[in-house]
C-alpha positions as CSV (number, residue, x, y, z in Angstrom):
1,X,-43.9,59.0,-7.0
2,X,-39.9,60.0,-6.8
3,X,-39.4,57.3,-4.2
4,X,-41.1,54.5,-6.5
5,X,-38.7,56.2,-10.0
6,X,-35.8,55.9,-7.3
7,X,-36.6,52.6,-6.4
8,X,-36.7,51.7,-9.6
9,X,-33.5,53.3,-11.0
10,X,-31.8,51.0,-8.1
11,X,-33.3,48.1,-9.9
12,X,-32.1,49.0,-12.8
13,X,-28.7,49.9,-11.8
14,X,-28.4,46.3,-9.9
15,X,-29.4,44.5,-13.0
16,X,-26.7,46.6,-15.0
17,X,-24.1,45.7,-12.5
18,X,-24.5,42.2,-12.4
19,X,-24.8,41.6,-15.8
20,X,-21.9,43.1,-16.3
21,X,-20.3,40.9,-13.9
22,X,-21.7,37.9,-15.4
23,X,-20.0,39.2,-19.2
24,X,-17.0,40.4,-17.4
25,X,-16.0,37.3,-14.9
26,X,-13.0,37.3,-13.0
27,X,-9.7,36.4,-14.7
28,X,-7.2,34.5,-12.8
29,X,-3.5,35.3,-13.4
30,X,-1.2,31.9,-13.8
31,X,2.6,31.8,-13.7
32,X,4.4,28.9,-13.7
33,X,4.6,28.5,-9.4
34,X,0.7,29.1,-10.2
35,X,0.1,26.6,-12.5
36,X,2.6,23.8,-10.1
37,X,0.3,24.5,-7.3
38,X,-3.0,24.5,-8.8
39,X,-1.9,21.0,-10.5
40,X,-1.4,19.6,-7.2
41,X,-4.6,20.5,-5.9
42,X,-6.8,19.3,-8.8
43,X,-4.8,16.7,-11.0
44,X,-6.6,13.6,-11.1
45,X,-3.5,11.6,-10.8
46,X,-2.5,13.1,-7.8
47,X,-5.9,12.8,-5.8
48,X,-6.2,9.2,-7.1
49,X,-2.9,8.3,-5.4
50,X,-3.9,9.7,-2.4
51,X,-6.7,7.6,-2.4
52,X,-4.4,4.6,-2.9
53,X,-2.4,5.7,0.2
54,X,-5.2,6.4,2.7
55,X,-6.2,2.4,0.8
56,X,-2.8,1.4,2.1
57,X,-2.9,2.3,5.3
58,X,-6.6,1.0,6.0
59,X,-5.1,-2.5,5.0
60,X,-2.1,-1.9,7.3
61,X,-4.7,-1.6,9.9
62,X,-6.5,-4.2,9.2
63,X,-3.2,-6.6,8.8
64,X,-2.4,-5.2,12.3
65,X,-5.6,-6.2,14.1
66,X,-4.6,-9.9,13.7
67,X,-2.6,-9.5,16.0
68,X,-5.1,-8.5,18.6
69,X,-7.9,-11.4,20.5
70,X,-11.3,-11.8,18.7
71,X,-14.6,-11.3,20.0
72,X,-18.0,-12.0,19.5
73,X,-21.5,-12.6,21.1
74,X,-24.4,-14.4,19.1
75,X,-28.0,-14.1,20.8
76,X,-30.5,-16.9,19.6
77,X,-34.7,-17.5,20.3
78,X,-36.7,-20.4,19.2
79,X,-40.1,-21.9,19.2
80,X,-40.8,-25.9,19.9
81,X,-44.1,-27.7,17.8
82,X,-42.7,-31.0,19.3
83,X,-44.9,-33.7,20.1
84,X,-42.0,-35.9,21.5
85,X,-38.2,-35.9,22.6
86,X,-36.0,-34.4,20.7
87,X,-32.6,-33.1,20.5
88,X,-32.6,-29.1,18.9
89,X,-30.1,-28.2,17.4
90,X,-26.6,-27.6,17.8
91,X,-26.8,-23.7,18.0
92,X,-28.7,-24.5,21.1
93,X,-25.9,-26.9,22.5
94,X,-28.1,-30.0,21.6
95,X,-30.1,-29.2,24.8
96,X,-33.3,-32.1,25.1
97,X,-37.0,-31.1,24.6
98,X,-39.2,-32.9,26.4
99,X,-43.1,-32.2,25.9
100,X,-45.3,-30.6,28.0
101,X,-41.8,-28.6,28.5
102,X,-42.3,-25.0,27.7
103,X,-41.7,-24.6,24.1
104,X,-39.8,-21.2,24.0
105,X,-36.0,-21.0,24.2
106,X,-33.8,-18.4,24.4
107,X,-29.4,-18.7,24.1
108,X,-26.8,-16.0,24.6
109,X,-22.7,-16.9,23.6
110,X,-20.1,-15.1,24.0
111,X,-16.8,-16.4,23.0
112,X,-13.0,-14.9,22.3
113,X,-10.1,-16.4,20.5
114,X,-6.7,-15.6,20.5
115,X,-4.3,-17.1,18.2
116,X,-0.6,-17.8,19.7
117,X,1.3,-19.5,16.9
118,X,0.4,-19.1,13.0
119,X,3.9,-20.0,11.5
120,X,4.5,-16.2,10.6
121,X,1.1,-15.6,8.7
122,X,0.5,-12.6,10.4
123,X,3.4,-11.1,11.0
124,X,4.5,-11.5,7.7
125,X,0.8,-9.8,6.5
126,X,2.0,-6.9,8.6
127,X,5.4,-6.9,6.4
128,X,3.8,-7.1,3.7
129,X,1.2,-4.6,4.0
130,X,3.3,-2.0,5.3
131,X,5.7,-2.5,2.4
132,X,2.2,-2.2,0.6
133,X,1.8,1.5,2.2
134,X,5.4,2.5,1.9
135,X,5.4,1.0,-2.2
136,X,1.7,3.7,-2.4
137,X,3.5,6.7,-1.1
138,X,6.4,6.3,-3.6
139,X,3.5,5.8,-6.6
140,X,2.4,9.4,-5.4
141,X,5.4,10.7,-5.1
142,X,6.4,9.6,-8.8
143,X,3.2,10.7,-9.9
144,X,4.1,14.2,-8.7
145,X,7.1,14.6,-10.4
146,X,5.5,13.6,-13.5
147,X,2.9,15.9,-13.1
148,X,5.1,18.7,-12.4
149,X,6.8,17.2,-15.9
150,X,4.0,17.9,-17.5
151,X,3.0,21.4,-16.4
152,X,6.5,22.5,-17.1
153,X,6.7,21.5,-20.6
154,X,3.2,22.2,-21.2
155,X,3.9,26.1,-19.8
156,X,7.0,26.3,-21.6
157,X,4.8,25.2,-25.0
158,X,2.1,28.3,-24.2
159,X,5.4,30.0,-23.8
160,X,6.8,29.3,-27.2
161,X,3.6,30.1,-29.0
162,X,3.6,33.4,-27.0
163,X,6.9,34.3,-28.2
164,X,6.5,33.3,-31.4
165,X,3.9,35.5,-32.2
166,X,5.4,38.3,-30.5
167,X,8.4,37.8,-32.7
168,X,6.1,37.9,-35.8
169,X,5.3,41.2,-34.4
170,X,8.4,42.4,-34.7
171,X,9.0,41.7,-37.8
172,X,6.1,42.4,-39.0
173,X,7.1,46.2,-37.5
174,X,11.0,45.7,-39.0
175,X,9.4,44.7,-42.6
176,X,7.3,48.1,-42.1
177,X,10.9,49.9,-41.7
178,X,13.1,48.3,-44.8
179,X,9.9,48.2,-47.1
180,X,10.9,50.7,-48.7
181,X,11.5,49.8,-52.0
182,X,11.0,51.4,-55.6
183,X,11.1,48.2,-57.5
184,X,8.8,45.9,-58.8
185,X,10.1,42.8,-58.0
186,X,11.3,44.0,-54.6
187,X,8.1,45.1,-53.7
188,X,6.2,42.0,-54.5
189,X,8.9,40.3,-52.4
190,X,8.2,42.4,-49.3
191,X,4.8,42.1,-50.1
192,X,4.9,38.3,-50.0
193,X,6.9,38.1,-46.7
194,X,4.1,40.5,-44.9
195,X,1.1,37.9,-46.2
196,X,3.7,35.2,-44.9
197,X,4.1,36.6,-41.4
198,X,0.5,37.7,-40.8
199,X,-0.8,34.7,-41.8
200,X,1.3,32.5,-39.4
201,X,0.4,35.0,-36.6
202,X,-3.4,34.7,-37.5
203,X,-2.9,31.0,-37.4
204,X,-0.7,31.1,-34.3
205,X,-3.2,33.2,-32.0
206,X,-6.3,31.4,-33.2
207,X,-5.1,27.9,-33.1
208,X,-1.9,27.0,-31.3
209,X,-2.4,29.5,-28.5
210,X,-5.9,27.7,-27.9
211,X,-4.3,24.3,-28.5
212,X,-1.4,25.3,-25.8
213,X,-4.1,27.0,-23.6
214,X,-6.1,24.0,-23.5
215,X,-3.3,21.0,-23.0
216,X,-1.9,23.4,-19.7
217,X,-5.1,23.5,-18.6
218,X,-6.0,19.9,-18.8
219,X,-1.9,19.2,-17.2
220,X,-3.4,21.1,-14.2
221,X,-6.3,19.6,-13.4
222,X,-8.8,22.3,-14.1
223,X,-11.8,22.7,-16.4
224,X,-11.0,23.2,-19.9
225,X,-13.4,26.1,-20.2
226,X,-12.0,28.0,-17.1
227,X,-11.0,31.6,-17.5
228,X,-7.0,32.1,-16.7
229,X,-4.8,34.3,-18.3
230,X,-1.3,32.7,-18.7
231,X,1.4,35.4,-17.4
232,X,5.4,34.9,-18.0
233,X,8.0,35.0,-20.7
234,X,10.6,32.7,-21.7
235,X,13.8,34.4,-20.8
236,X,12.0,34.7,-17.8
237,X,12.2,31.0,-16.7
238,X,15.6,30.5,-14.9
239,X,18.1,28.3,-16.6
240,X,20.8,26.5,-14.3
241,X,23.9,28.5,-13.6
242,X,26.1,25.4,-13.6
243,X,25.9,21.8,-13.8
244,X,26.9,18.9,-11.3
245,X,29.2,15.7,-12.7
246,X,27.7,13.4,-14.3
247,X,28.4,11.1,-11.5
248,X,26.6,13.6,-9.1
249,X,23.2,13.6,-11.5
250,X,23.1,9.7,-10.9
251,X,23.8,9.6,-7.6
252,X,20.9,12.6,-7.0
253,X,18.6,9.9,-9.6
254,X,19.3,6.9,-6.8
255,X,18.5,9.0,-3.7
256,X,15.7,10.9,-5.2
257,X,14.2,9.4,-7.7
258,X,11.0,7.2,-6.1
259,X,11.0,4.0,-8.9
260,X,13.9,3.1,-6.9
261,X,12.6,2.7,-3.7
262,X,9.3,1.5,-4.8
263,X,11.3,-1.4,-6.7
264,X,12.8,-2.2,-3.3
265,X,9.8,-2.4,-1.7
266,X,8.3,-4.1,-4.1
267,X,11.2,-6.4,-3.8
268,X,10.5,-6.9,0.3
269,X,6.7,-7.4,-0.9
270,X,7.8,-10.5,-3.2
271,X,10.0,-11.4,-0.9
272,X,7.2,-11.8,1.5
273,X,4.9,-13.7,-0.6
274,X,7.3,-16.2,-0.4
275,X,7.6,-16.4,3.2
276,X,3.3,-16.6,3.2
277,X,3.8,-19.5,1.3
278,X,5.7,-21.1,3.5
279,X,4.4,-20.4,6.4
280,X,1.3,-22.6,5.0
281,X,2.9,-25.4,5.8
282,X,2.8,-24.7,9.6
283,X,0.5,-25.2,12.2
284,X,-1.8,-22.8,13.6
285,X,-2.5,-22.7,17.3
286,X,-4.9,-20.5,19.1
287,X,-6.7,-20.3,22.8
288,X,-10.0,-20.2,22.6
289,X,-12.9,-19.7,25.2
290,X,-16.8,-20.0,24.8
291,X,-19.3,-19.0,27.4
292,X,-23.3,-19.7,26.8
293,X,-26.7,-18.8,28.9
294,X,-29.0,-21.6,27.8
295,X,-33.2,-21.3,29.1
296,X,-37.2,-21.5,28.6
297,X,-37.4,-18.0,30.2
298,X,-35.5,-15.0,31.6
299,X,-33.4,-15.0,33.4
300,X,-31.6,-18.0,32.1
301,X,-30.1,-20.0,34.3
302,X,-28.4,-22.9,32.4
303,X,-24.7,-21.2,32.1
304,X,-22.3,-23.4,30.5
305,X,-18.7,-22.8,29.5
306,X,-15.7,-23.8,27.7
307,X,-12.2,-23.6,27.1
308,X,-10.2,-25.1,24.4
309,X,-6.7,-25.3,22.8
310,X,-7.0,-25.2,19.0
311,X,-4.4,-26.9,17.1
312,X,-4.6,-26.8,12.8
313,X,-2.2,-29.1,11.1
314,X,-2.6,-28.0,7.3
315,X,-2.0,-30.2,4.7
316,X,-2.5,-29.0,0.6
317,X,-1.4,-30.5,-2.2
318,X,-1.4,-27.3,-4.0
319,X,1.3,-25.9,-1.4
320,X,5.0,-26.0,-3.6
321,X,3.2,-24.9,-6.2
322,X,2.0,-21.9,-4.7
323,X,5.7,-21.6,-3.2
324,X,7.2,-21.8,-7.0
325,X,4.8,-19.4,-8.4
326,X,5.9,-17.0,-5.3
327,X,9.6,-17.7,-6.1
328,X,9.3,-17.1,-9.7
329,X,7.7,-13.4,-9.3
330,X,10.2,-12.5,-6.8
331,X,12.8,-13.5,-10.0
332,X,11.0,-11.5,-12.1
333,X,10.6,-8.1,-9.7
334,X,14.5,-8.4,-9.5
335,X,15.0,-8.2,-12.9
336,X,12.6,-5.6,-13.6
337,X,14.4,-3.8,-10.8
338,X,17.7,-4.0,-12.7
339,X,15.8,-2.8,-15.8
340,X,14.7,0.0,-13.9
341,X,17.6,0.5,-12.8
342,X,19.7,1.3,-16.3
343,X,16.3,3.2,-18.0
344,X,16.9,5.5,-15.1
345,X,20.2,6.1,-15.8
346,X,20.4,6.4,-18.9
347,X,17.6,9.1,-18.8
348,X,19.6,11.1,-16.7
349,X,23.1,10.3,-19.3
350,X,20.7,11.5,-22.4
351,X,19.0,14.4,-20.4
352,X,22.5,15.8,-18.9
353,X,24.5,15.3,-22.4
354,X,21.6,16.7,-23.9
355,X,21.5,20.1,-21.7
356,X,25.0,20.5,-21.6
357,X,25.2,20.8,-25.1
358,X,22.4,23.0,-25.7
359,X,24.0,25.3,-23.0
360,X,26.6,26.0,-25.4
361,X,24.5,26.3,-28.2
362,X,21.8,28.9,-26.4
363,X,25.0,31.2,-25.1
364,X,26.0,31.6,-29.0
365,X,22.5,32.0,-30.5
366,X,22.0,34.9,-28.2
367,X,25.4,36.1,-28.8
368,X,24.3,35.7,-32.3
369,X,20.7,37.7,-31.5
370,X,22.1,40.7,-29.7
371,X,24.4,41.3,-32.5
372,X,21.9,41.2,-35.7
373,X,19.6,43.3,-32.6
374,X,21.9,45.6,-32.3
375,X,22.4,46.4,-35.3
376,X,18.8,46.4,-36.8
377,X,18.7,49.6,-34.6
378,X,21.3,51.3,-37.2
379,X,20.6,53.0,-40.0
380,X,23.3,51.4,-42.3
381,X,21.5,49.5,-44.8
382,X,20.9,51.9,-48.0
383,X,20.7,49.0,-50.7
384,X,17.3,47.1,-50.9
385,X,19.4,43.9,-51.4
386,X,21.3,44.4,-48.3
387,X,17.7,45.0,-46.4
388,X,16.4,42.0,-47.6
389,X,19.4,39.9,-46.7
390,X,19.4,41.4,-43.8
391,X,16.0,40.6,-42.7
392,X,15.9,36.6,-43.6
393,X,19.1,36.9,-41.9
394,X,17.4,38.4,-38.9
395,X,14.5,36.2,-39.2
396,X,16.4,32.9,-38.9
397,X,18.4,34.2,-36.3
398,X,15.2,34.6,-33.8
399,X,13.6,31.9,-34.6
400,X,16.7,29.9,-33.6
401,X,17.3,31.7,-30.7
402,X,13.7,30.6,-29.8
403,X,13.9,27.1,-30.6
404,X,16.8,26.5,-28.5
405,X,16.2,28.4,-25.8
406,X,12.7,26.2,-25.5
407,X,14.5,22.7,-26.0
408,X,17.6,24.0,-23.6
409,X,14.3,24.8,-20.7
410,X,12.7,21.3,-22.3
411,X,16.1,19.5,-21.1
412,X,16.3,21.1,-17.9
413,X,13.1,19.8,-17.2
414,X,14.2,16.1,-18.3
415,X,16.6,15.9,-15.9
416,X,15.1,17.1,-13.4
417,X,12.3,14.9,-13.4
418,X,15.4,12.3,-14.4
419,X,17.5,13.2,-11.1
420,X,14.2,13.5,-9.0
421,X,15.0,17.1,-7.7
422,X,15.5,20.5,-9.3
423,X,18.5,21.8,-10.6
424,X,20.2,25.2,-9.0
């Protein structure tokens, strides 16, 4: 009897444990390094473009094996109803049936071909498909920085939403210590400015933070529903001690930046076409040898074989215009290679200009912060018109510290994803 109550207190104990497991799951702890890596595990972007590479390099292959001799072997059986002579057919190498001849044949070919001279066909597919799986590894690699775009500003957003209702917080705690008034109008004032700020917190933590929440999740890759807790502040994320030239930032966006390259090759790829095109217009010749077992049964003993020299003279009429339509989209990839060129730099001009200036602006808002901060820990203000001054003063002052310390982090991040590599 007590071992069947034990037994079935262990039951019970095992059921409470795992349903407490199941109500409690594990929560995973994201930071920003957190939220890079898991993005470049799961994004969709990224794993399609790896796909495209592996794609690439299968068609590289393939372009490659032209090169090499080609073989095959076809094995062929039959069955004769003739009453009469007759030639079969040409599969069989027009071999002559004559009845009462046995009426069952039976052919094995084997034959290999090796082209010596195709007017740069092939090796300009090799150029081209090379350029191909070059032109698919910078696609990823501008896909990464895009992503990594994206999770930083999305982060930095959670971020902003975080601070902002940690700010309402604080005010909310600051109202509680300069509410003390003995008017009526000043109360109803203070009493307005508390619905004010709890009602943008409410809003805040039941919308925005979910909003934020959600968009980070989706910028790395992950199920919308998955359970993360989002760690980090924002005076946390690093801002860059100094800044290079101008000059420097566009020579970083040239060397690092992946559109350019992948303009070049797409460049070489046009470039290419072209040279396909022309290359119609030559001959192909190739070496070719056939060998064939020919007979009524086994083992056959007709064995015939051949050897021949292939010569192809093409002739199209639709030739020059194929080589104008190649000519004209490699015109067109150079200009759209000088277009990328100046909307590159002229991201990096807006986002440097851009960052320098909020540089100065950030180092005198929280100038401006740690003063009013400072002295909201005093006791000085006696007069309930001074308090109240004081805290819209107070009040503006952190919400612009926050909004330019989250565009001077946004600007960072534009150009560094404008130069191709992180700032210092």
């Amino acid at each position: 009897m007590r071992q069947g109550i034990k037994f079935l207190s262990f039951i019970i104990l095992t059921a409470n444990v795992c349903a407490e497991q199941n109500v409690n799951p594990v929560i995973k702890r994201v930071d920003l390094p957190e939220a890079v890596r898991l993005a470049y595990l799961n994004h969709p972007a990224l794993l399609t473009s790896l796909e495209d590479i592996a794609i690439a390099d299968q068609r590289l292959r393939m372009a490659i094996h032209l090169l090499y001799p080609q073989f095959g072997f076809d094995a062929t059986a039959a069955t004769s109803q003739a009453d009469r002579s007759l030639v079969i057919t040409e599969g069989f190498g027009g071999a002559i049936v004559t009845p009462p001849e046995p009426r069952h044949f039976y052919l094995g070919r084997g034959f290999v071909e090796q082209a010596l001279y195709t007017g740069g066909r092939n090796s300009n597919a090799i150029i081209l498909a090379r350029a191909n799986s070059e032109k698919a590894k910078s696609l990823k690699e501008q896909t990464r920085l895009q992503v990594l775009k994206e999770v930083r500003l999305n982060f930095l957003e959670f971020l902003k939403v975080k601070e902002t209702i940690d700010t309402k917080l604080e005010l909310q705690a600051l109202l509680t210590k300069y509410s003390r008034v003995s008017g009526t109008f000043e109360k109803l004032v203070w009493e307005d400015k508390k619905t004010v700020l709890e009602e943008n917190a409410s809003d805040l933590q039941s919308t925005s933070s979910h909003e934020s929440k959600v968009a980070l999740l989706k910028a790395m890759g992950m199920d919308l529903s998955s359970e993360v807790e989002i760690v980090g502040a924002l005076e946390e994320l690093p801002l860059p001690k100094t800044l290079p030239s101008l000059q420097q930032a566009l020579s970083w966006a040239r060397e690092f930046r992946p559109e350019y390259k992948a303009k070049a090759l797409e460049s070489e790829m046009d470039a290419t076409q072209v040279a396909i095109a022309l290359a119609g217009r030559n001959p192909v010749v190739s070496l070719a040898g056939l060998y064939e077992f020919l007979g009524n049964d086994f083992p056959l003993r007709q064995n015939n074989w051949t050897t021949m020299l292939r010569v192809h003279l093409p002739f199209s009429w639709d030739n020059w215009a194929t080589v104008r339509e190649r000519k004209a989209q490699q015109r067109r990839g150079q200009i759209k290679h000088i277009e990328v060129e100046d909307q590159v730099g002229l991201e990096v001009r807006q986002a440097y200009t851009g960052l320098a200036r909020s540089l100065e602006r950030l180092a005198k808002a929280k100038k401006r912060l740690r003063s009013w901060r400072d002295f909201s820990q005093t006791d000085q203000l006696k007069d309930e018109r001074q308090r109240l001054q004081f805290f819209e003063i107070y009040e503006q002052t952190t919400a612009d510290w926050t909004r330019v310390l989250v565009d001077t982090l946004k600007l960072r991040y534009e150009l560094e994803y404008a130069m191709g590599r992180d700032l210092q």
